[in-house]
Structures are given as structure tokens and as C-alpha cells.
One Martini backbone bead per residue (centre of mass of N, CA, C, O) as a GRO file, in nm:
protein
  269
    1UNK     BB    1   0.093   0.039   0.027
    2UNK     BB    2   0.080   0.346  -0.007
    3UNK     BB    3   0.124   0.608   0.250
    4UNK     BB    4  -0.122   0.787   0.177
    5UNK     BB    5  -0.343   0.537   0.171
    6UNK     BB    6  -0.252   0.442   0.472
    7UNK     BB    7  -0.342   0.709   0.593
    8UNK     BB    8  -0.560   0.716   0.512
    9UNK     BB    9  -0.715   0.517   0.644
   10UNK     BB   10  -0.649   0.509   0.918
   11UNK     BB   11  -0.817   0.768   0.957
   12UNK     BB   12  -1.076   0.732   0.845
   13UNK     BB   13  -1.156   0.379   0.864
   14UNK     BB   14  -1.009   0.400   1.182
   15UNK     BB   15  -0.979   0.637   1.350
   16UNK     BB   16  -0.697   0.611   1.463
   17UNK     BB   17  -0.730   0.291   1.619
   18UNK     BB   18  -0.637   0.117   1.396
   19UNK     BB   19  -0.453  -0.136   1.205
   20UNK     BB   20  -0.265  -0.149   0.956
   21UNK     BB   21  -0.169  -0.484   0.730
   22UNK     BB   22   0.071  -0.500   0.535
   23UNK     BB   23   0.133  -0.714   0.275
   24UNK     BB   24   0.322  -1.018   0.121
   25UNK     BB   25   0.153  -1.221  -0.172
   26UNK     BB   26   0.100  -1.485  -0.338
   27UNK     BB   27  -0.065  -1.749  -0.511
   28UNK     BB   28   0.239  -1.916  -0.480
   29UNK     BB   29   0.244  -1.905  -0.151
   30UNK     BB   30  -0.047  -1.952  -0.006
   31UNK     BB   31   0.010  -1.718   0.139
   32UNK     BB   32   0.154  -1.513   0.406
   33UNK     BB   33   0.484  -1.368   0.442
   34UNK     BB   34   0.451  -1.048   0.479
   35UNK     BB   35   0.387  -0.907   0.802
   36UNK     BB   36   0.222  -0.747   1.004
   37UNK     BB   37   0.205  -0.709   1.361
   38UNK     BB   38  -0.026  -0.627   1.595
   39UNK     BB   39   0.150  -0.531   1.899
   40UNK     BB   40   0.458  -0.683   1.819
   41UNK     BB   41   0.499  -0.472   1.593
   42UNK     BB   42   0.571  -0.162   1.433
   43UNK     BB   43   0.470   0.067   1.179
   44UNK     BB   44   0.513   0.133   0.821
   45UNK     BB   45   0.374   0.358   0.601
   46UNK     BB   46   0.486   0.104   0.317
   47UNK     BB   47   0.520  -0.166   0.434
   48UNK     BB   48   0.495  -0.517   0.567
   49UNK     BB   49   0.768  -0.543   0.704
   50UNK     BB   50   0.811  -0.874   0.806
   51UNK     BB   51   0.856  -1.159   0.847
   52UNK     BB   52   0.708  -1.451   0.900
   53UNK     BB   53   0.742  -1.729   1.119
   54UNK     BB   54   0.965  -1.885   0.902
   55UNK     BB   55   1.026  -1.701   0.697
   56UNK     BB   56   1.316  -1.686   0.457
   57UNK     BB   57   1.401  -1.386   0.373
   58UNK     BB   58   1.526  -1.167   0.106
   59UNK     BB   59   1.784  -0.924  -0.057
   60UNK     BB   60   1.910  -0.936  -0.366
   61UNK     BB   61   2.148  -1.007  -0.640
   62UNK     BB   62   2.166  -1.167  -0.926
   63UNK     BB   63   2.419  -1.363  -0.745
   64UNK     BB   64   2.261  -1.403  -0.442
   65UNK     BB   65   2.335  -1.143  -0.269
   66UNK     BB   66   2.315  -0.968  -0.064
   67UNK     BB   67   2.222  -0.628   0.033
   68UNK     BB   68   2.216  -0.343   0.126
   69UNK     BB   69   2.039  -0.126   0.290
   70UNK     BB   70   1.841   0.051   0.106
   71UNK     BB   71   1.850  -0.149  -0.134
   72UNK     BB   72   1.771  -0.262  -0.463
   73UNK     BB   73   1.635  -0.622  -0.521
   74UNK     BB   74   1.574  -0.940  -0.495
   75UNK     BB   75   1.333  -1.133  -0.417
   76UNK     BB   76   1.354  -1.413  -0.164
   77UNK     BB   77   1.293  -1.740  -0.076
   78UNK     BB   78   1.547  -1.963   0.134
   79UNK     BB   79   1.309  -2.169   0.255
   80UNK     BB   80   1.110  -2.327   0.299
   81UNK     BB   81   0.706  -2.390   0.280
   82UNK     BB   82   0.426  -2.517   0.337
   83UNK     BB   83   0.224  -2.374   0.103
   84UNK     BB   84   0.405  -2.405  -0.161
   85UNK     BB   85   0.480  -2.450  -0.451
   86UNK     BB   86   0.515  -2.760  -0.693
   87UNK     BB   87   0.375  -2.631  -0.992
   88UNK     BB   88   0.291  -2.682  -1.300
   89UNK     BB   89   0.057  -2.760  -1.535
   90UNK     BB   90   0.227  -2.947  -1.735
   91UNK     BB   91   0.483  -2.734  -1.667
   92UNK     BB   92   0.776  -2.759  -1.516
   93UNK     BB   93   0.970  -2.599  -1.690
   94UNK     BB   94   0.842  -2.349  -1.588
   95UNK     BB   95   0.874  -2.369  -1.277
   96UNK     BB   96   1.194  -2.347  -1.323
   97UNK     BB   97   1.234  -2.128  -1.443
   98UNK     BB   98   1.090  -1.867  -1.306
   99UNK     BB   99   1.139  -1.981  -0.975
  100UNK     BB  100   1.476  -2.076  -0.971
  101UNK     BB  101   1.652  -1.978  -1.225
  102UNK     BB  102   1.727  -1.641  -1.179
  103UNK     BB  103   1.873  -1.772  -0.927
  104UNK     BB  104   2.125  -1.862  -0.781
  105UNK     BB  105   2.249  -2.068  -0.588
  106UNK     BB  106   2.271  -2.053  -0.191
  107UNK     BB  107   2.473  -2.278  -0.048
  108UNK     BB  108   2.332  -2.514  -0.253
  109UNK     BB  109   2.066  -2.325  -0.236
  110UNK     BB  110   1.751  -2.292  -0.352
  111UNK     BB  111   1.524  -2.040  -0.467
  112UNK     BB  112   1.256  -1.825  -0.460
  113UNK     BB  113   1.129  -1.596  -0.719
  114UNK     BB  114   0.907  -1.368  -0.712
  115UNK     BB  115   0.919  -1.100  -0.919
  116UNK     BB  116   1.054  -0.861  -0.721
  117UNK     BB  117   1.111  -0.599  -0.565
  118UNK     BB  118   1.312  -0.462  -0.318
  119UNK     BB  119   1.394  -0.379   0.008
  120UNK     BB  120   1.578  -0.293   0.302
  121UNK     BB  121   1.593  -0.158   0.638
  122UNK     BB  122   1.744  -0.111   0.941
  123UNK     BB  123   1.488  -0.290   1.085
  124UNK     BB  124   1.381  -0.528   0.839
  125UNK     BB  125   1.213  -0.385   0.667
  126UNK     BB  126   0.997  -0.441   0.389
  127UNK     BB  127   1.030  -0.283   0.037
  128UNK     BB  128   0.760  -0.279  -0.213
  129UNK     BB  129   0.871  -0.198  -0.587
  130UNK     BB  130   0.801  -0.412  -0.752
  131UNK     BB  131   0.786  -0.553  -1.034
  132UNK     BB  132   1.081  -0.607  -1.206
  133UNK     BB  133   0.982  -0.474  -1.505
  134UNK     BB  134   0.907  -0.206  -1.301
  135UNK     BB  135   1.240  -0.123  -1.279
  136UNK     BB  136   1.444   0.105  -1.328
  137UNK     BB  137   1.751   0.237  -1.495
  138UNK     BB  138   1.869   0.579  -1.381
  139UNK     BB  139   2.200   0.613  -1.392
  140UNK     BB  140   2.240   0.384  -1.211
  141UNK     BB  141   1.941   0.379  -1.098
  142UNK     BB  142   1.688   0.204  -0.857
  143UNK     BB  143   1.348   0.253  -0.984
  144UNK     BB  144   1.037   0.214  -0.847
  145UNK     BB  145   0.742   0.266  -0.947
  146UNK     BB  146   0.597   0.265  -0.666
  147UNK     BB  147   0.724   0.497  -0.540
  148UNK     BB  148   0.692   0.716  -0.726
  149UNK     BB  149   0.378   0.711  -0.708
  150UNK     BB  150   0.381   0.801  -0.428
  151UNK     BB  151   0.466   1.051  -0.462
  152UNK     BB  152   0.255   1.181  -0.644
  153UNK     BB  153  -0.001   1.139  -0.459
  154UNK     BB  154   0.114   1.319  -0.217
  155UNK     BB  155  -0.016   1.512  -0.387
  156UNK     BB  156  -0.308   1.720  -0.418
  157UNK     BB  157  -0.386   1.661  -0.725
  158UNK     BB  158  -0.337   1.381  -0.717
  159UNK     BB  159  -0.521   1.037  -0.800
  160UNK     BB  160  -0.310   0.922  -1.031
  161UNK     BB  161  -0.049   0.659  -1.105
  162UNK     BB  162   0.186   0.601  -1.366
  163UNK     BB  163   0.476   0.432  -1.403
  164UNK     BB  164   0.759   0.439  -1.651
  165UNK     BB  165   0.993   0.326  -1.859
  166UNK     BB  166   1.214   0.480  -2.126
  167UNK     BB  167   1.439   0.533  -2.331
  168UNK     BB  168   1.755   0.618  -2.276
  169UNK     BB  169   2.096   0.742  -2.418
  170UNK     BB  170   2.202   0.825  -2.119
  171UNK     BB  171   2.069   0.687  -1.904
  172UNK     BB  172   1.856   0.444  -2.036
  173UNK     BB  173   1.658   0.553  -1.854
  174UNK     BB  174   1.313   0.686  -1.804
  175UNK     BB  175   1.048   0.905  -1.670
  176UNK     BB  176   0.711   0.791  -1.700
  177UNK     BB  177   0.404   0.983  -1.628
  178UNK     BB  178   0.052   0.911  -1.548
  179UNK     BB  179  -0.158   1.171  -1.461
  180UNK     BB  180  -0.414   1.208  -1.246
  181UNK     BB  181  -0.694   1.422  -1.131
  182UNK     BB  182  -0.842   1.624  -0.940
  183UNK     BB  183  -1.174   1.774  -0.996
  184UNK     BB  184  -0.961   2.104  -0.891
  185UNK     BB  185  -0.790   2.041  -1.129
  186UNK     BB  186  -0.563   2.109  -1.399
  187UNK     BB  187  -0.368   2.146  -1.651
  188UNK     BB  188  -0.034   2.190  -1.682
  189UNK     BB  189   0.267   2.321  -1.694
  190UNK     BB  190   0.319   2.435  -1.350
  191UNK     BB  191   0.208   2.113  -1.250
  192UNK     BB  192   0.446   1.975  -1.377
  193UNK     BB  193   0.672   2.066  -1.241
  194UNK     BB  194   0.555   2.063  -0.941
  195UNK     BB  195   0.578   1.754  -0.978
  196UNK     BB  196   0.895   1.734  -1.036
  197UNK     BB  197   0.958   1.847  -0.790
  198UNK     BB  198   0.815   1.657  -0.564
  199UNK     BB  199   0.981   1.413  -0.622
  200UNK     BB  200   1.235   1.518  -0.555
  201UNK     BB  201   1.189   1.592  -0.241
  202UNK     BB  202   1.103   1.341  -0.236
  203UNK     BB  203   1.351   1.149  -0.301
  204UNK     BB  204   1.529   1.324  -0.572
  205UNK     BB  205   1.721   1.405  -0.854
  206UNK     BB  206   1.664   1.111  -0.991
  207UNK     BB  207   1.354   1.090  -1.013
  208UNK     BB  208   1.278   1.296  -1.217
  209UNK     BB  209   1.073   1.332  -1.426
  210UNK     BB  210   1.075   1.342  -1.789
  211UNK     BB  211   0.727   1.292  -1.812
  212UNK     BB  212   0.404   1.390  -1.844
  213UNK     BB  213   0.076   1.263  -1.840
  214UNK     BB  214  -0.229   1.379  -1.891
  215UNK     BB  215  -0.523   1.196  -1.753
  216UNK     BB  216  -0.871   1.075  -1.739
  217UNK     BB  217  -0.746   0.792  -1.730
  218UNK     BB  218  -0.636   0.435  -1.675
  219UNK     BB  219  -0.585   0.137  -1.765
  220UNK     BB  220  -0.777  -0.148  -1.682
  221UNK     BB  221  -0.868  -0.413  -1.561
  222UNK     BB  222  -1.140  -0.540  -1.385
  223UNK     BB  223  -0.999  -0.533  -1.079
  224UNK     BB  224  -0.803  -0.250  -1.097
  225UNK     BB  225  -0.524  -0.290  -1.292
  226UNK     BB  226  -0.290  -0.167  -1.419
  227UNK     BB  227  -0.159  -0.161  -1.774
  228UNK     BB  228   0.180  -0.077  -1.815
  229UNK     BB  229   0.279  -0.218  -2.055
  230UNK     BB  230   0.080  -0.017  -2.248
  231UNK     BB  231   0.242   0.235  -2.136
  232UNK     BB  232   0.496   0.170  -2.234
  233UNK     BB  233   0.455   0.160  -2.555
  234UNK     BB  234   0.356   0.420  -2.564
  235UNK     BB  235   0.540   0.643  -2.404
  236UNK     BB  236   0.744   0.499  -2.672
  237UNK     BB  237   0.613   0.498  -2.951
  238UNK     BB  238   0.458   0.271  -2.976
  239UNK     BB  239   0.273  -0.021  -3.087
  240UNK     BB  240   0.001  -0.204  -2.958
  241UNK     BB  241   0.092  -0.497  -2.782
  242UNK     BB  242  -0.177  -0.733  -2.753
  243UNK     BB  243  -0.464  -0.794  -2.565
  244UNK     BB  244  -0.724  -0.552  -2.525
  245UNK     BB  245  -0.969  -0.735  -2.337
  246UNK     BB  246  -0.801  -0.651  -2.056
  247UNK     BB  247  -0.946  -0.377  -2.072
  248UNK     BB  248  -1.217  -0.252  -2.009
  249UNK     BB  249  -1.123   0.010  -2.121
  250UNK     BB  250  -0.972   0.067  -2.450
  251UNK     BB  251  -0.992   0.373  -2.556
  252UNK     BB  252  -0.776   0.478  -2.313
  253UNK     BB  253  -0.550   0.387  -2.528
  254UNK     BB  254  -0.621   0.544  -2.786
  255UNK     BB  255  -0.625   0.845  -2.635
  256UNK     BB  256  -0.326   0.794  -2.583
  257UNK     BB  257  -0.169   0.745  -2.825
  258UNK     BB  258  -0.250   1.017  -2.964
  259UNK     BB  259  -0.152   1.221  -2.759
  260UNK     BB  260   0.159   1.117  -2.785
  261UNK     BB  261   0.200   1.154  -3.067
  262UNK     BB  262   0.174   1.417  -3.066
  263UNK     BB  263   0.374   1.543  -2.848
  264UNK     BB  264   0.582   1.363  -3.068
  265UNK     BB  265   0.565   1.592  -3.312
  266UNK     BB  266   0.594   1.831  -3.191
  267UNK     BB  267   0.871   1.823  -3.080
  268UNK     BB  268   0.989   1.821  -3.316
  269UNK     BB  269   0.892   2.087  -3.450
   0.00000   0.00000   0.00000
């Protein structure tokens, strides 16, 4: 849950009495592994906070080494759990690459692979960054999709945000942002330069957006999860391949890649 949408919840539907449980857990993994315990350790909103008892999580390098405190690398469960998936169906091949194979073993031992990113902070609290293909490499800087995200709804402009990364030939990637806004904003140049002095501020010089563009709404499946893949696409100016009847309104993707295409048309003029 980014920290925003945390203190909403605490604040509103809590009356701030309430203790908000923020998990982390796959359907692969059968149960919540990482997992805030009210009563018997602190919360931090926006963290999922430690693993439950007896889940021995870590953050680790593409070569399966721990990574330092503050870092991000990728999640992965380095001991066997009750829960545990056994295969895919009649796919173990597919099971074995997915899973087991993206990372080396660690001292002998086969890890699981979770597909996410994470950080650890000094407290062993862990904060996930989102699925790996959703974190940018912005100039040798590992940069979450879901933190950038959050950094902008806690904007009182915007109501909803999704970033992409799309190449950049001297930084490697850059950052695109497509956010909605609250409706007694409207879109500006202004409010443009403000939302990325904003992430600036909430993070850093390099987090800073390369383009926002403002968007009326955000393509999503029917269950509410936005659909960044069609957005990266967009964003760099591509034609959209895939499967579009996973989006419930399609036609804001044609909206959206419309009006960029305009405006990386003016731009070149």
C-alpha cells in the first residue's frame, strides 16, 4: 500500500484506533509471507514491515548475494514454507525457469524467486518496489515504479498515477509518468514543472520525472490493476501489442496513444 492511500485508510475508515496490516504475499506462495503483527511490532506506512515466523525472506543481487540495507534487489524466499507451490500444470519446465532458475543457488540451496523487488531498511523492515520488470535503471539508479507512484498521489493534485521507464540513450531509461488528477485541478504546464519538483523532493535529483503526461483516466483490467505494459508502449512511442480485451475500456488506450503521438509530433517540430 503506498503511504498515502496507509494514512488515508489509518485516518478515515480507522479513526486512527485501527492498526492497517499491510502484507506481502503471491498466489504462489499460498499465504502472506511478509507481514505487519499489530500489537507485537511497530508499523511503517508503506512497508509490509518483516517476514511472518519461520518465512526466511531476503534481498539479494542478480548473483543471490544480500544486498546493504536501503537497497533494492530482488525478493526471494531462500527456505522452503508449508504453503510452497509444487509446479505448474503439466509445465514443470515452466516452473523450474520462472521460479527457481533466475537466481543462482545460495550456499548450495535452490532459492524462490518471486518476481518483485524490494528493499530491506535498518530495521529489517522490507519495501516492495514492484514486479521486476516495473523497476527502471535511471543512470545506474534502481528506481520502483510503486515508490515513484507514491510520491505523486501524495501530491493533493493527483488523484491516480502510473510510471513507466522508456529508453534513454544517455541514461539508459527515463521516467514517464501519466497521472490523473483531483477534479478542482486541471492540467498545466505549471503543475507539470510542481509534480516533478515534488518527486524531487520526496526522493531525490535522480528520481525526477522526464515527461508526465495528464490523462483523463488510466487503462485498467476489470479487477482495478492498471495495465503499465500498454503504458510502456505508449510512452515510448510505440504501437500497442497485446491483447487489449484485458482492459475494461479500451478506448483509453487509443486516447492515450493518440494524444502522445501528438505530442512527441510537436516536439520534433
Amino acid at each position: 500500500i503506498n503511504p498515502e492511500a496507509w494514512m488515508w485508510y489509518h485516518r478515515v475508515i480507522g479513526g486512527e484506533r485501527c492498526p492497517i496490516v499491510d502484507t506481502w504475499w503471491q498466489t504462489e506462495t499460498g499465504g502472506v509471507m511478509i507481514t505487519a503483527l499489530p500489537g507485537a511490532i511497530p508499523t511503517k506506512p508503506g512497508s509490509a514491515t518483516r517476514p511472518f515466523p519461520g518465512i526466511m525472506a531476503d534481498v539479494v543481487d542478480k548473483d543471490g548475494q544480500t544486498v546493504a540495507d536501503n537497497t533494492g534487489g530482488y525478493l526471494v524466499i531462500k527456505h522452503p514454507w508449508p504453503s510452497m507451490l509444487r509446479t505448474v500444470y503439466n509445465n514443470p519446465e515452466r516452473f523450474q525457469k520462472t521460479y527457481w532458475d533466475p537466481i543462482p543457488p545460495i550456499d548450495g540451496q535452490q532459492v524462490y524467486f518471486a518476481g518483485d523487488s524490494a528493499r530491506r531498511d535498518e530495521d529489517g523492515y522490507f519495501w516492495i518496489l514492484g514486479r521486476t520488470d516495473d523497476v527502471m535503471n535511471v543512470a545506474g539508479h534502481r528506481l520502483g515504479s510503486m515508490e515513484l507512484e507514491s510520491a505523486l498521489v501524495a501530491h493533493p493534485a493527483v488523484a491516480e498515477a502510473s510510471v513507466v521507464g522508456i529508453p534513454h540513450e544517455v541514461k539508459g531509461e527515463d521516467i514517464f509518468a501519466f497521472v490523473t488528477l483531483e477534479g478542482n485541478y486541471s492540467p498545466s504546464e505549471d503543475l507539470d514543472k510542481e509534480l516533478k519538483q515534488h518527486v524531487v523532493t520526496e526522493i531525490g535529483a535522480i528520481a525526477r520525472p522526464g515527461e508526465i503526461q495528464f490523462a483523463d483516466a488510466l487503462p485498467k483490467t476489470r479487477s482495478g490493476k492498471i495495465v503499465r505494459r500498454f503504458l510502456r508502449q505508449i510512452a515510448a512511442g510505440q504501437d500497442i501489442v497485446g491483447d487489449k480485451t484485458t482492459v475494461e475500456d479500451p478506448s483509453i488506450l487509443d486516447k492515450l496513444e493518440a494524444e502522445i503521438r501528438q505530442r512527441h509530433s510537436q516536439t520534433k517540430v
